[in-house]
C-alpha positions in Angstrom: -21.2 15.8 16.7 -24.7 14.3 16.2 -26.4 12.0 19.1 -23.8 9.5 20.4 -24.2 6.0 18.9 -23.2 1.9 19.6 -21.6 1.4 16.2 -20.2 -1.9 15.5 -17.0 -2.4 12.9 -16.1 -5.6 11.5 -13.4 -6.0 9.5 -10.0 -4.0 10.7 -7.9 -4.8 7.6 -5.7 -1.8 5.9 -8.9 0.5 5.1 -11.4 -0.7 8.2 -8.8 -0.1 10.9 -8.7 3.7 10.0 -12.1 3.6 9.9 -12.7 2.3 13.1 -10.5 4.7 14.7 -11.9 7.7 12.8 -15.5 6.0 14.6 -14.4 5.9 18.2 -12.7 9.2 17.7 -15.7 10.4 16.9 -17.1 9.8 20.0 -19.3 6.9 19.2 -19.4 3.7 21.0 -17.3 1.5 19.1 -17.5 -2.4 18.9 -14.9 -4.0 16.8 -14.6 -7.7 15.5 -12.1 -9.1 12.9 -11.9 -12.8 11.5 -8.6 -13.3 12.8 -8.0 -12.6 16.3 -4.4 -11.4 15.4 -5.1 -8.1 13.7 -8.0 -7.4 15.9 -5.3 -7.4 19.1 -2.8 -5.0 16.6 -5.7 -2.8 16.2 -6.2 -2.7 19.7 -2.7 -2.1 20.8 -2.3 0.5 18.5 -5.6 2.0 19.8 -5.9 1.3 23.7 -9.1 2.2 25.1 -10.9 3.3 21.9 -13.5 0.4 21.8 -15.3 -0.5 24.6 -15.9 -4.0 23.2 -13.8 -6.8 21.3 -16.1 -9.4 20.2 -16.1 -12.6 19.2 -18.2 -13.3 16.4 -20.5 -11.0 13.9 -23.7 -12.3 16.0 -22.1 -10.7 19.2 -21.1 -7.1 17.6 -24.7 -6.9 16.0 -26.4 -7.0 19.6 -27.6 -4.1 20.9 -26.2 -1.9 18.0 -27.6 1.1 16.4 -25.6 0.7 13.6 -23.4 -2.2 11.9 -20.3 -2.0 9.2 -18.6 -4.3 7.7 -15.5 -3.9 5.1 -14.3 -7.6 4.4 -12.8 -9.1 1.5 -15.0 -10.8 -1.0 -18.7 -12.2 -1.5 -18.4 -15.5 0.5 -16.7 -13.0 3.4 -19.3 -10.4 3.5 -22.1 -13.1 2.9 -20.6 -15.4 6.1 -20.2 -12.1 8.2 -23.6 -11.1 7.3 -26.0 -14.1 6.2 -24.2 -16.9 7.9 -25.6 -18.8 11.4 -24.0 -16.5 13.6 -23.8 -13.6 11.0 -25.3 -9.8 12.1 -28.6 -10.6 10.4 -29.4 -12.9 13.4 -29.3 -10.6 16.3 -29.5 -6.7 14.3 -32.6 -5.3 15.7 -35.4 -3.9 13.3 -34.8 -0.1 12.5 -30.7 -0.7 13.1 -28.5 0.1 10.2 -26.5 -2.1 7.9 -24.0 -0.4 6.2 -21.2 -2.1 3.9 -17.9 -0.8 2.6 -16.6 -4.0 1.1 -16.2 -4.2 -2.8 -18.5 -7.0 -3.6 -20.8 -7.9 -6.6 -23.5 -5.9 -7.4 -25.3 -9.2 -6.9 -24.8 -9.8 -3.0 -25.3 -6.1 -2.3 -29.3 -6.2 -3.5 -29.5 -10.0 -1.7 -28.4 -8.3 1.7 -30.6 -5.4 0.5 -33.2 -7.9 -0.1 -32.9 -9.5 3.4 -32.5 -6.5 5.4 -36.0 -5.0 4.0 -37.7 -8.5 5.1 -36.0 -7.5 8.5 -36.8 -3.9 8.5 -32.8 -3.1 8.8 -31.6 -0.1 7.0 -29.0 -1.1 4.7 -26.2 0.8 2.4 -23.4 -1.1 -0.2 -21.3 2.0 0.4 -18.3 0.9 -1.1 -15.5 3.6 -1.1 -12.4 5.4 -3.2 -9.8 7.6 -1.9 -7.0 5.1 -1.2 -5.1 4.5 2.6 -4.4 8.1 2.4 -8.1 8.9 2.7 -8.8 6.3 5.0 -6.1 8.2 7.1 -6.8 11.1 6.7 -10.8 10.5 7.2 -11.3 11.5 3.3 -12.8 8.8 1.5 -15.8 9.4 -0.9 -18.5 6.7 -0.3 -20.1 5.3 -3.4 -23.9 4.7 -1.5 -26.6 2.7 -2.8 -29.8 2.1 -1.1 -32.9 3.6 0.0 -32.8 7.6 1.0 -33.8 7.4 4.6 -31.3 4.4 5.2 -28.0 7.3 3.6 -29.4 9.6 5.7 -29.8 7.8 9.0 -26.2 6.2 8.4 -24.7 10.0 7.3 -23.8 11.3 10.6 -21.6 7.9 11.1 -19.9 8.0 7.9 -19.7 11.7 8.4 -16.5 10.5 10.5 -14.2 9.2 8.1 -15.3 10.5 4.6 -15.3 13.8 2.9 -17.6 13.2 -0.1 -20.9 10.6 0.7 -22.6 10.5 -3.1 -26.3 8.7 -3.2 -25.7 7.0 -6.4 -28.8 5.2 -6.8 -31.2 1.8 -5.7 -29.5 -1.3 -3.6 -26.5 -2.2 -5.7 -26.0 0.9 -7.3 -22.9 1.9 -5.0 -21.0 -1.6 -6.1 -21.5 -0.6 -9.4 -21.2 2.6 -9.5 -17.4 1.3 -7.7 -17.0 -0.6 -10.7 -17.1 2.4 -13.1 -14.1 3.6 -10.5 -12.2 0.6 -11.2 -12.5 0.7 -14.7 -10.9 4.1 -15.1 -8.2 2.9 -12.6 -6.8 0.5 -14.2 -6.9 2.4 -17.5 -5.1 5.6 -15.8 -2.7 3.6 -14.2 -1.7 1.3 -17.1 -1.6 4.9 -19.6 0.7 6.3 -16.5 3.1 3.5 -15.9 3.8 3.3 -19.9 4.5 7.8 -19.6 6.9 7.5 -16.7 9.0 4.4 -18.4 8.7 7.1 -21.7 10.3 9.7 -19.7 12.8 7.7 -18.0 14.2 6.3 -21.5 14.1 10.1 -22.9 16.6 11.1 -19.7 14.5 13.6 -18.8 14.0 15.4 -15.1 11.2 13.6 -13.9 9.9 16.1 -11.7 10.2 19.0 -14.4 7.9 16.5 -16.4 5.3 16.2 -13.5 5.1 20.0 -13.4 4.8 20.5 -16.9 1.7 17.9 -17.9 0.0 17.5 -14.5 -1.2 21.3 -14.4 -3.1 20.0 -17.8 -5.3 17.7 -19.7 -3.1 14.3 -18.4 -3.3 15.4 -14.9 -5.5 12.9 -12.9 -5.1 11.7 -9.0 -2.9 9.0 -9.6 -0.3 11.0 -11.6 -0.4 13.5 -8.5 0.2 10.6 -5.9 2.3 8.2 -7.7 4.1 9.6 -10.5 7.1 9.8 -8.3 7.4 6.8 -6.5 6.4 5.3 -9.6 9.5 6.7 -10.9 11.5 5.3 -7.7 10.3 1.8 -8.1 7.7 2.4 -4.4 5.0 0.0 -4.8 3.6 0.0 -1.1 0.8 2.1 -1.3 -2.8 1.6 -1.1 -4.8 -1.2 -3.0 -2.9 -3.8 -4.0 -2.9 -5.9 -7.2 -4.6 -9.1 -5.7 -7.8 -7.2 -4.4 -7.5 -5.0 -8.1 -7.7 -8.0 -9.7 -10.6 -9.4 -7.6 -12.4 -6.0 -8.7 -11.6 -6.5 -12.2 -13.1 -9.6 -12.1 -16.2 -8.3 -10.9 -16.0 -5.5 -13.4 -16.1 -8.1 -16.7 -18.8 -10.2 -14.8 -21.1 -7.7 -14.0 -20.3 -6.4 -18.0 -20.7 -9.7 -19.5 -24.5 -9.2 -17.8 -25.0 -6.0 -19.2 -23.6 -6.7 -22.3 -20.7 -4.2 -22.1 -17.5 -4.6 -24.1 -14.7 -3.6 -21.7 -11.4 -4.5 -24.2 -9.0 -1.8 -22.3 -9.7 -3.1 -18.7 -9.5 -6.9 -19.9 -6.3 -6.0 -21.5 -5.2 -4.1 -18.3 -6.6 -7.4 -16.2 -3.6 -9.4 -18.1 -1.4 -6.5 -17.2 -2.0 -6.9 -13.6 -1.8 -10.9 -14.1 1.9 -10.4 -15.2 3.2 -8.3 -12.2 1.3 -11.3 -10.0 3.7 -13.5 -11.7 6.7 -11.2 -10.8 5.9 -11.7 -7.5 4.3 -8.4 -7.0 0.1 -9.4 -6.1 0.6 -7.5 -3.0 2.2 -4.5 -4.1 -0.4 -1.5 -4.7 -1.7 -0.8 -8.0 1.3 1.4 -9.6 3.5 -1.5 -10.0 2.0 -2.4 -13.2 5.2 -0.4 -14.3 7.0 -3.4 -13.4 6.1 -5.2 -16.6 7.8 -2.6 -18.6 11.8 -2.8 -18.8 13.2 0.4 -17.1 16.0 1.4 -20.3 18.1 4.3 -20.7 18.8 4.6 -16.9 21.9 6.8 -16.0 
């Protein structure tokens, strides 16, 4: 491992607790902080001794810290933990690192950008794919916008929990380069859900049918992780509908900007909108297949 660092994690939801364990693992010197004091004491009990701090607010993690992360929920989040009176922009020291794995807007990614440069902080919107498998398994691919020299000095870090870092571009770039990920998300999944109801009806062997089309042209990730519990009715796995819907959102805003028609992933947005209704906003992403009657069941 690289020279050992005080790395500071803030946010220890589904995704940022693995990350912070896959950080003090590592060997760093981990600092973690979480907006509710709940989770932050499950995290802790589930990982005694890995941090040598538990702090109190983002102000407190930021001090004395090489490097900052953060991996919240939405803009005003990210912006309070960051921007706010007591956020890590008041005490981050110049040449520290800012690094962000929170799906946000484009928008709020180059405003930190902006404010970090006037504070000579390094700073990355890094946000991520690769599902809570990855995040595990400490094999997410980072999405990493931002100046050179700020990637490269947050690498060895990130090093720790991801298997694919991709330097997509200027401040912002990483958000929307997530964006693009989203888009073809919810597309695959809707295409997938409506294929495994198909199958179903037909009475045929599901897992014949997965070997037969996923060695092909229809094979993509989510076909090789959920077309079976798709096909048992298992929704609890990885992001769910609320926070797809929250990226969605982002997607059409950011594309109302650029002047991009996005008809499939509007129509998919409803789609998602409809298992909400069910009941099912924090069930993961493959329960769109919810809104499609299962017929022709033995």
């Amino acid at each position: 491992m690289s020279e050992k660092r005080n790395v500071s994690f803030l946010g220890l939801g589904v995704m940022g607790g693995q990350i912070a364990r896959h950080i003090g693992q590592a060997g760093h010197a981990l600092t973690v902080y979480n907006r509710s004091p709940g989770r932050l004491d499950k995290w802790q009990a589930a990982n005694p001794g890995l941090a040598v701090r538990a702090v109190t607010s983002p102000a407190e993690a930021a001090e004395g810290a090489d490097m900052v992360i953060t991996c919240v929920g939405n803009d005003d989040d990210l912006a309070d933990v960051v921007l706010g009176p007591r956020g890590v922009f008041s005490t981050l020291g110049r040449g520290g690192i800012f690094v962000d794995h929170t799906t946000v807007s484009a928008r709020i990614a180059r405003q930190i950008a902006v404010e970090a440069r006037d504070l000579q902080v390094r700073c990355v919107d890094a946000p991520m794919t690769g599902s809570q498998i990855g995040a595990e398994k400490g094999t997410l691919t980072l999405m990493c916008g931002g100046r050179p020299d700020a990637i490269e000095a947050a690498r060895p870090v990130m090093e720790a929990y991801s298997a694919r870092i991709v330097h997509v571009g200027k401040a912002g770039a990483g958000q929307t380069t997530k964006m693009a990920n989203q888009i073809c998300i919810a597309g695959i999944v809707s295409s997938l859900a409506e294929a495994v109801r198909f199958a179903q009806a037909s009475h045929l062997d599901m897992g014949k049918v997965y070997e037969a089309i996923s060695g092909g042209a229809a094979q993509s990730w989510q076909m090789d992780n959920r077309w079976d519990t798709m096909s048992r009715d298992e929704f609890d796995f990885g992001l769910a509908i609320d926070w797809m819907r929250k990226d969605l959102g982002l997607v059409m805003e950011e594309g109302r900007g650029l002047g991009v028609s996005l008809p499939v992933t509007a129509l998919v947005d409803q789609f998602f909108a409809d298992v909400q209704a069910l009941g099912g906003g924090r069930e993961d992403t493959s329960a769109l297949i919810r809104r499609l009657p299962r017929k022709g069941k033995k």
